[in-house]
Biopython code that builds the backbone (N, CA, C, O; Angstrom):
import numpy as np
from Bio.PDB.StructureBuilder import StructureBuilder

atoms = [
    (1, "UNK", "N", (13.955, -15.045, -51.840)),
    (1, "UNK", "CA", (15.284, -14.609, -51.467)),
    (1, "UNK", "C", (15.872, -13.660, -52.506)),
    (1, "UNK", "O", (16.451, -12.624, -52.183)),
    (2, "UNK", "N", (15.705, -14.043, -53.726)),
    (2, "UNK", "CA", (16.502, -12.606, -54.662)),
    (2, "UNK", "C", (15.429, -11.629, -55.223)),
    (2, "UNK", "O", (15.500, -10.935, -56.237)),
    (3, "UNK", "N", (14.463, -11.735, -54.361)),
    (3, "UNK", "CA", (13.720, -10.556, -53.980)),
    (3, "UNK", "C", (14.312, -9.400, -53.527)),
    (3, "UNK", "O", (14.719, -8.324, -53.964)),
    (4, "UNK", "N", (14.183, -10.212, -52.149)),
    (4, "UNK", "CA", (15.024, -9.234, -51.330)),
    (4, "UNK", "C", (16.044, -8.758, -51.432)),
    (4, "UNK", "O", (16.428, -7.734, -50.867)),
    (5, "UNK", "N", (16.915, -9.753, -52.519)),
    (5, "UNK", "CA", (17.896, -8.814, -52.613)),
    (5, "UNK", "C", (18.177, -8.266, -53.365)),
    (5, "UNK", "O", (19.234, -7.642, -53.269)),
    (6, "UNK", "N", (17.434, -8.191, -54.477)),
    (6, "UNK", "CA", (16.828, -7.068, -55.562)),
    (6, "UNK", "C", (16.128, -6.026, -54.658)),
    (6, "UNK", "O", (16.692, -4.954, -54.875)),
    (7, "UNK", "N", (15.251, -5.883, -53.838)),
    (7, "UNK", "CA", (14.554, -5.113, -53.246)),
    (7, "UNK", "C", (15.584, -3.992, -52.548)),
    (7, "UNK", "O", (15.666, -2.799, -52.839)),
    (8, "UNK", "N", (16.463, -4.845, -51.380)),
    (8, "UNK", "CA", (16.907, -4.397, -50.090)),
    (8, "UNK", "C", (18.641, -4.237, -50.547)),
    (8, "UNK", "O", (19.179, -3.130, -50.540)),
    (9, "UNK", "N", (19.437, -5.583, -50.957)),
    (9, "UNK", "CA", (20.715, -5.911, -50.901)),
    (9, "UNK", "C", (21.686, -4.952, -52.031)),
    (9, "UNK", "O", (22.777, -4.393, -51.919)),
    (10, "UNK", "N", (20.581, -5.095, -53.275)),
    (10, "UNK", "CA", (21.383, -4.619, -54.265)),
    (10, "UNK", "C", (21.640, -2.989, -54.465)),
    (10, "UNK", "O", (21.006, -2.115, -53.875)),
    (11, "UNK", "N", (22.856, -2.740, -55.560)),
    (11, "UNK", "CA", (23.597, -1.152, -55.320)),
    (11, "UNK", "C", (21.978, -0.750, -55.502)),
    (11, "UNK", "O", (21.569, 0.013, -54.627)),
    (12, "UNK", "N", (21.193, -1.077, -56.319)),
    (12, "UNK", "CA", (20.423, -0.074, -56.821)),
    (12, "UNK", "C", (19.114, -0.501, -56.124)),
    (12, "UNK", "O", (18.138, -0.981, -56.700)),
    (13, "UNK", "N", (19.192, -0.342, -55.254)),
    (13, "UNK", "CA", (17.753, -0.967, -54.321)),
    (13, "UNK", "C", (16.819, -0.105, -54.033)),
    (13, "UNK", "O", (17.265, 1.006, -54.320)),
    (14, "UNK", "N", (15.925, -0.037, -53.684)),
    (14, "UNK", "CA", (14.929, 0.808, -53.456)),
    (14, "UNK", "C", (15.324, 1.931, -52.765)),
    (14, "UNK", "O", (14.985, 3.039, -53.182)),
    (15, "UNK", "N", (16.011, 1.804, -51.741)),
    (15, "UNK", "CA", (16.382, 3.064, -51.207)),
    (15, "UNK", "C", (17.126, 4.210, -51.881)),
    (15, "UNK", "O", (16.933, 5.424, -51.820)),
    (16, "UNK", "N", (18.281, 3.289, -52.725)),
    (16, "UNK", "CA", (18.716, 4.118, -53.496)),
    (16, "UNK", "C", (18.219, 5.052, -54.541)),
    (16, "UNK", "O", (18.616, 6.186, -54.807)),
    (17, "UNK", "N", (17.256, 4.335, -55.085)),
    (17, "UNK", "CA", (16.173, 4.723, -56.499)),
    (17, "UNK", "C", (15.152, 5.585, -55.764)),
    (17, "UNK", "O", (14.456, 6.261, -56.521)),
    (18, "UNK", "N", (14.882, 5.727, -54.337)),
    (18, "UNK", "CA", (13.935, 6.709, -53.850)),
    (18, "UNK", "C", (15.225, 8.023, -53.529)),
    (18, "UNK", "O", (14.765, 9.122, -53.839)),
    (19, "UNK", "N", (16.330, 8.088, -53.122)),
    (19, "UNK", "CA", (17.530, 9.146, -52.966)),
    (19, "UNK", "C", (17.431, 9.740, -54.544)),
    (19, "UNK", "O", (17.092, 10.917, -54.669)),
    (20, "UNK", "N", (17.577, 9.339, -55.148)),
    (20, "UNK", "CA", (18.061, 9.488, -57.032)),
    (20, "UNK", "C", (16.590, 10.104, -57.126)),
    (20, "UNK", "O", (16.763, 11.149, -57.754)),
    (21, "UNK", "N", (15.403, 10.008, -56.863)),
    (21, "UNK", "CA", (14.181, 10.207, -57.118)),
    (21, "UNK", "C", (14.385, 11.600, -56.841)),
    (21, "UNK", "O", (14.173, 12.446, -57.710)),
    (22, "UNK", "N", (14.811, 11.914, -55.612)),
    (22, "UNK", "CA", (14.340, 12.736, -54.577)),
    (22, "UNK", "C", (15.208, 13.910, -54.939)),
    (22, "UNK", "O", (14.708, 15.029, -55.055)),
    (23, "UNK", "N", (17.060, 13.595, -55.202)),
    (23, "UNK", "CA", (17.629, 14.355, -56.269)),
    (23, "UNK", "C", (17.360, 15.107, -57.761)),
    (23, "UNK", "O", (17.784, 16.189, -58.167)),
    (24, "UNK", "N", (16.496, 14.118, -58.413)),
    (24, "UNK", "CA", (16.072, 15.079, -59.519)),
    (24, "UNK", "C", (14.970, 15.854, -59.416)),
    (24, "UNK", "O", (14.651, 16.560, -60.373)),
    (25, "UNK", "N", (14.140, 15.843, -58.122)),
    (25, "UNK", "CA", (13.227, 16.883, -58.108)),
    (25, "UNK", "C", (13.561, 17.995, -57.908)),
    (25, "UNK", "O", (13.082, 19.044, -58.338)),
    (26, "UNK", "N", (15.006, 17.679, -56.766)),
    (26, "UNK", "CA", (15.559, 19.373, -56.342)),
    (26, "UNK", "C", (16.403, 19.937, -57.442)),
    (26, "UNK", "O", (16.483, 21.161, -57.547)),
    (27, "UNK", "N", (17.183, 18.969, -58.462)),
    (27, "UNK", "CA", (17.556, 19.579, -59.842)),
    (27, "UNK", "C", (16.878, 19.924, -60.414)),
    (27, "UNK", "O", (17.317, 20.732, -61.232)),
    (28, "UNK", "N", (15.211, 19.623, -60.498)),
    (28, "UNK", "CA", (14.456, 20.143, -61.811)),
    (28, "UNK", "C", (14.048, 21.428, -61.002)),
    (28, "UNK", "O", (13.566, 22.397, -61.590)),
    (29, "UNK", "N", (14.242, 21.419, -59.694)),
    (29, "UNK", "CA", (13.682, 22.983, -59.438)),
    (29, "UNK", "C", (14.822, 23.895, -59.203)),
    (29, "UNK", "O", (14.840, 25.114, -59.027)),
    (30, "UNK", "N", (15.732, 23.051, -59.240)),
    (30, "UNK", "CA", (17.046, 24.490, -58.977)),
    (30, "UNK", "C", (16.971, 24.748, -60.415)),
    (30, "UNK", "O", (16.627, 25.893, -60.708)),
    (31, "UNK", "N", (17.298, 23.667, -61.714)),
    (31, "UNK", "CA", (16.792, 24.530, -63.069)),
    (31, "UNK", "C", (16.036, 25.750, -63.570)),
    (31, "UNK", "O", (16.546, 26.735, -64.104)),
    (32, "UNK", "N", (14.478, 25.502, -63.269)),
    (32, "UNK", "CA", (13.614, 25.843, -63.201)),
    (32, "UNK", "C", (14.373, 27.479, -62.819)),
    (32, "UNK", "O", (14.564, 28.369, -63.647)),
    (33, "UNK", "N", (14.646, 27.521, -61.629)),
    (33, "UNK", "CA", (14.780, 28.792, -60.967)),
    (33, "UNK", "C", (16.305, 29.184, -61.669)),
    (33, "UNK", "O", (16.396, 30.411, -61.629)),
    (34, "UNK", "N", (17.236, 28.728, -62.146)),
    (34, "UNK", "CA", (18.623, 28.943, -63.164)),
    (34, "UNK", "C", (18.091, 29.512, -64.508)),
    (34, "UNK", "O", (18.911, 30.215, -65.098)),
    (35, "UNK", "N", (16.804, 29.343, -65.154)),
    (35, "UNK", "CA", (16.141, 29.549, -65.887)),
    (35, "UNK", "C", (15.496, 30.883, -65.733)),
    (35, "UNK", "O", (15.770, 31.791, -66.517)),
    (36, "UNK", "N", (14.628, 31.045, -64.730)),
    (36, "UNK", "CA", (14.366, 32.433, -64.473)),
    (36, "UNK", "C", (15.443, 33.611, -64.265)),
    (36, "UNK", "O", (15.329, 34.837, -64.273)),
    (37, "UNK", "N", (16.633, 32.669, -64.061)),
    (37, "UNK", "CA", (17.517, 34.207, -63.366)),
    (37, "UNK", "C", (18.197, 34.466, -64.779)),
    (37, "UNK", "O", (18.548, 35.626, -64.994)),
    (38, "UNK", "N", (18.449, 33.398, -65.885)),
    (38, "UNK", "CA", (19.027, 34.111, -67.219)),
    (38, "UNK", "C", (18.116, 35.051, -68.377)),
    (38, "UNK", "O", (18.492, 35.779, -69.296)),
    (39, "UNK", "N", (16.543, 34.617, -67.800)),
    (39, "UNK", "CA", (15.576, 35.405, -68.432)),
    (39, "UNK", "C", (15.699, 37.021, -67.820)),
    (39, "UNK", "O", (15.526, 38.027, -68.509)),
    (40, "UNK", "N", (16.056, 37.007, -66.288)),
    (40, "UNK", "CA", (16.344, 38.238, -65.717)),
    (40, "UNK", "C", (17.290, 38.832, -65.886)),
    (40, "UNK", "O", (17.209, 40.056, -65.984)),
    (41, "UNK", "N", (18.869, 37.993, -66.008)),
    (41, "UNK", "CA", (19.896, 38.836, -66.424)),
    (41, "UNK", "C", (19.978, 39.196, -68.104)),
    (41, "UNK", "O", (20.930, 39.860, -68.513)),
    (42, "UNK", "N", (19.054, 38.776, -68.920)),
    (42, "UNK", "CA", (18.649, 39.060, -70.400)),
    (42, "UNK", "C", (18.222, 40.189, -70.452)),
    (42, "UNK", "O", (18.624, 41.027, -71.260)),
    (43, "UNK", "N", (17.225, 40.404, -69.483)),
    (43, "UNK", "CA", (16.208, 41.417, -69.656)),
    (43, "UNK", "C", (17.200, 42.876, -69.074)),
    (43, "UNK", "O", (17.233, 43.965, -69.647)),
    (44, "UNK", "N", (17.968, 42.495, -67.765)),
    (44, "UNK", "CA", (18.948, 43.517, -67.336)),
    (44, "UNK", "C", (20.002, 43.883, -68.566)),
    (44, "UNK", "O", (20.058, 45.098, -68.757)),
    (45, "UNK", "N", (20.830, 43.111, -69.420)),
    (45, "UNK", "CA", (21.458, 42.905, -70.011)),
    (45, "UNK", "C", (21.296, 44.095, -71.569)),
    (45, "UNK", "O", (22.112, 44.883, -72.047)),
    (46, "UNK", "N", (19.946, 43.755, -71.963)),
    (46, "UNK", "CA", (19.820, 44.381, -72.657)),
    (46, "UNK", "C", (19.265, 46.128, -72.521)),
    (46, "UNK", "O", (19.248, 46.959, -73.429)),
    (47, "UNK", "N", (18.815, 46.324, -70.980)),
    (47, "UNK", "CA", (18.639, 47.248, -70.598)),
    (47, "UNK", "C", (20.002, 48.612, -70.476)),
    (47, "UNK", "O", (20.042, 49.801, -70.161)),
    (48, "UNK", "N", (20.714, 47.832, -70.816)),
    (48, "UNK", "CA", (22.054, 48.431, -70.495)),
    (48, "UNK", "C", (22.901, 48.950, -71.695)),
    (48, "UNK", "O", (24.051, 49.369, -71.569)),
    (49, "UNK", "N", (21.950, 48.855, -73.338)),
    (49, "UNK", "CA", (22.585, 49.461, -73.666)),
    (49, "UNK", "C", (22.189, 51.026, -73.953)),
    (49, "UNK", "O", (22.768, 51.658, -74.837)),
    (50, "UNK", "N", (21.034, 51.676, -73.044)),
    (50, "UNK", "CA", (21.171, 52.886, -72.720)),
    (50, "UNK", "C", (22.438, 53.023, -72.019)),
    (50, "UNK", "O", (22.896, 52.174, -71.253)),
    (51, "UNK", "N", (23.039, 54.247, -72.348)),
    (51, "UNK", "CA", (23.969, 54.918, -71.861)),
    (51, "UNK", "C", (24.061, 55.265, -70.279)),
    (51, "UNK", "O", (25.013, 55.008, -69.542)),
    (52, "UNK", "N", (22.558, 56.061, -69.849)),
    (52, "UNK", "CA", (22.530, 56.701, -68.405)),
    (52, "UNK", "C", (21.955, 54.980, -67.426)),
    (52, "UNK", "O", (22.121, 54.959, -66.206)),
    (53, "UNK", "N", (21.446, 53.955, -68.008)),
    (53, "UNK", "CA", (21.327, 52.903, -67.429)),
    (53, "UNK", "C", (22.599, 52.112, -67.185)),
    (53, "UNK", "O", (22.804, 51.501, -66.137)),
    (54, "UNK", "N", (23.751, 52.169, -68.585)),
    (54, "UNK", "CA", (24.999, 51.853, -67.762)),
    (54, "UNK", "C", (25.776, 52.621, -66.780)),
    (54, "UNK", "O", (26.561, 52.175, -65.943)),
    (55, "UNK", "N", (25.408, 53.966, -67.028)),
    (55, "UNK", "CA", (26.107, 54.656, -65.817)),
    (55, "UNK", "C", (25.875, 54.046, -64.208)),
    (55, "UNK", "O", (26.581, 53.724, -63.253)),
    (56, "UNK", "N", (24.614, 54.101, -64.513)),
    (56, "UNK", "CA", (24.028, 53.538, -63.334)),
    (56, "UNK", "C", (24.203, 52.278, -62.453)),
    (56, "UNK", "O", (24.228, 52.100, -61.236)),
    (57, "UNK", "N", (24.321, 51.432, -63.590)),
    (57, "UNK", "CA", (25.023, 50.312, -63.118)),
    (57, "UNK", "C", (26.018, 50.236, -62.535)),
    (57, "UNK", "O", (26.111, 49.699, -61.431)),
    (58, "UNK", "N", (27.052, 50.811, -63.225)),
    (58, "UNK", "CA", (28.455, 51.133, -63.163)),
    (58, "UNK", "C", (28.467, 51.715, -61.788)),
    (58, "UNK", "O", (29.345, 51.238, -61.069)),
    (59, "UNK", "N", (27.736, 52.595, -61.266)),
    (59, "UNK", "CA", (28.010, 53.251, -59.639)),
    (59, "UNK", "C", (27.104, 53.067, -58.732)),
    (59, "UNK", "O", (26.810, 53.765, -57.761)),
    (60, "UNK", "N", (26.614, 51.940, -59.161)),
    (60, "UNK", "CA", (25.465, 51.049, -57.973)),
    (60, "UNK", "C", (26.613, 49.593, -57.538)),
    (60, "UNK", "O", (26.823, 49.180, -56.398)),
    (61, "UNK", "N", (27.043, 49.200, -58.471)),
    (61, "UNK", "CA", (27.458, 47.513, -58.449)),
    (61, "UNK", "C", (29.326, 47.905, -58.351)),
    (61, "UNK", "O", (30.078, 47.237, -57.641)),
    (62, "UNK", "N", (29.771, 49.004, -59.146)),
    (62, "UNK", "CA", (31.078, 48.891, -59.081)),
    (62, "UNK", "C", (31.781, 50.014, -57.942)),
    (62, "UNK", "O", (32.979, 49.811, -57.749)),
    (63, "UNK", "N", (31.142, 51.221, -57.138)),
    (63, "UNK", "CA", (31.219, 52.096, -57.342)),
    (63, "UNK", "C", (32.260, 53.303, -58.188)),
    (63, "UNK", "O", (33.226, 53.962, -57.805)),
    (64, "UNK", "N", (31.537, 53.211, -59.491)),
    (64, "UNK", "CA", (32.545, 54.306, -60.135)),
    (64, "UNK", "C", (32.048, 55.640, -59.844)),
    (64, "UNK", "O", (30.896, 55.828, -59.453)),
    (65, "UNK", "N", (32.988, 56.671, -60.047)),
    (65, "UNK", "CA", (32.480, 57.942, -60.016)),
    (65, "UNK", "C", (33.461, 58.602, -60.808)),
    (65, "UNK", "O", (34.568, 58.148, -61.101)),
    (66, "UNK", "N", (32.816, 60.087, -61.249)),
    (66, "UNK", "CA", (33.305, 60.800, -61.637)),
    (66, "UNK", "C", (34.194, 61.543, -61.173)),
    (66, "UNK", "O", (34.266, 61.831, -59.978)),
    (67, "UNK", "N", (35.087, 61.999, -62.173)),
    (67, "UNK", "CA", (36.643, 62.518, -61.469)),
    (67, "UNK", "C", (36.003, 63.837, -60.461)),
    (67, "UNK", "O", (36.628, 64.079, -59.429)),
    (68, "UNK", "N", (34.855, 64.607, -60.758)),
    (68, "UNK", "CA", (35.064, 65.663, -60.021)),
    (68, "UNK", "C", (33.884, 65.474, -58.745)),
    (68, "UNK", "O", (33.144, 66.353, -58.303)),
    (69, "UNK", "N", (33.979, 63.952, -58.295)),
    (69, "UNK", "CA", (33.038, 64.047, -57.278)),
    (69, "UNK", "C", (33.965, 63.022, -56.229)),
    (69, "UNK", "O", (35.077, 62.603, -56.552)),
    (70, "UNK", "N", (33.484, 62.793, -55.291)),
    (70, "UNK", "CA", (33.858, 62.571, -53.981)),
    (70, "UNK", "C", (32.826, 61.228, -53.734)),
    (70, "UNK", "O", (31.609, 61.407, -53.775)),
    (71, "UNK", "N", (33.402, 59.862, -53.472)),
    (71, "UNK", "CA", (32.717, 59.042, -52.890)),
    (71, "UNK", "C", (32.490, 58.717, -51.579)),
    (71, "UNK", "O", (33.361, 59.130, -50.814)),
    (72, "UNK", "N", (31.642, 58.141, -51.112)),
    (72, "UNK", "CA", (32.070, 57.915, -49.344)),
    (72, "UNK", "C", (31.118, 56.360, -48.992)),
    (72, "UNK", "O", (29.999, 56.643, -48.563)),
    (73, "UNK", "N", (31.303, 55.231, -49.072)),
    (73, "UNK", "CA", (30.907, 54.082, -48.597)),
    (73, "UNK", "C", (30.642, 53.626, -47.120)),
    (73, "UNK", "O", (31.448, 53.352, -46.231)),
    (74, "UNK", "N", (29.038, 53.627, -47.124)),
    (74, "UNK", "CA", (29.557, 53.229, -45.064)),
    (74, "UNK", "C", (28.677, 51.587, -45.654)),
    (74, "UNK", "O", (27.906, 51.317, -46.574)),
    (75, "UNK", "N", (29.441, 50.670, -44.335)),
    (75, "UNK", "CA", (29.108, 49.697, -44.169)),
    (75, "UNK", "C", (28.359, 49.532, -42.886)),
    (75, "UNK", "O", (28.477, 50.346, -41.971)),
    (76, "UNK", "N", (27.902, 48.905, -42.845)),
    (76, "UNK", "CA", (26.825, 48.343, -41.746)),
    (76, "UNK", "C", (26.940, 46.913, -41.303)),
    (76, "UNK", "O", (26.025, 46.221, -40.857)),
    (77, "UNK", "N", (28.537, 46.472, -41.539)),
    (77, "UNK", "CA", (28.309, 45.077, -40.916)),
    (77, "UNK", "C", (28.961, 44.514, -39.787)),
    (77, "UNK", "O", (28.669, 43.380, -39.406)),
]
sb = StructureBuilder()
sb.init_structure("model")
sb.init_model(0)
sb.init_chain("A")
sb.init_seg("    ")
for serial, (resi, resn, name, xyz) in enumerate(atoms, 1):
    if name == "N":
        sb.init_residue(resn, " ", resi, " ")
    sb.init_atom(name, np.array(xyz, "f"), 0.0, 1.0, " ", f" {name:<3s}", serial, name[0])
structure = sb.get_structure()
């Protein structure tokens, strides 16, 4: 009897300890992959302190432009 309810009854019963199991696998791989993306924004990061690579940035992600040019944005959604 307090098998079972070690097994089945209690907070921390098997089912629970297989949920909690099953949670830290998808944390160790969302890590895993949180890990790759700061190795990528490192590698972007430092790419940027060329000058014509921040320009670039700057009018890909923000669009800036220069005073003597003309922008025009189409969307597609």
């Amino acid at each position: 009897m307090v098998l079972l309810y070690i097994i089945i009854l209690h907070d921390t019963d098997i089912f629970a300890l297989r949920n909690r199991m099953n949670n830290s696998d998808e944390l160790r791989v969302e890590i895993e992959q949180r890990k790759k993306d700061i190795e990528e924004l490192k590698i972007a990061l430092s790419d940027l302190d060329d000058p014509r690579a921040l320009e670039k940035f700057a009018r890909e992600h923000h669009l800036y432009k220069k005073d003597d040019e003309d922008l025009f944005t189409i969307s597609f959604k």
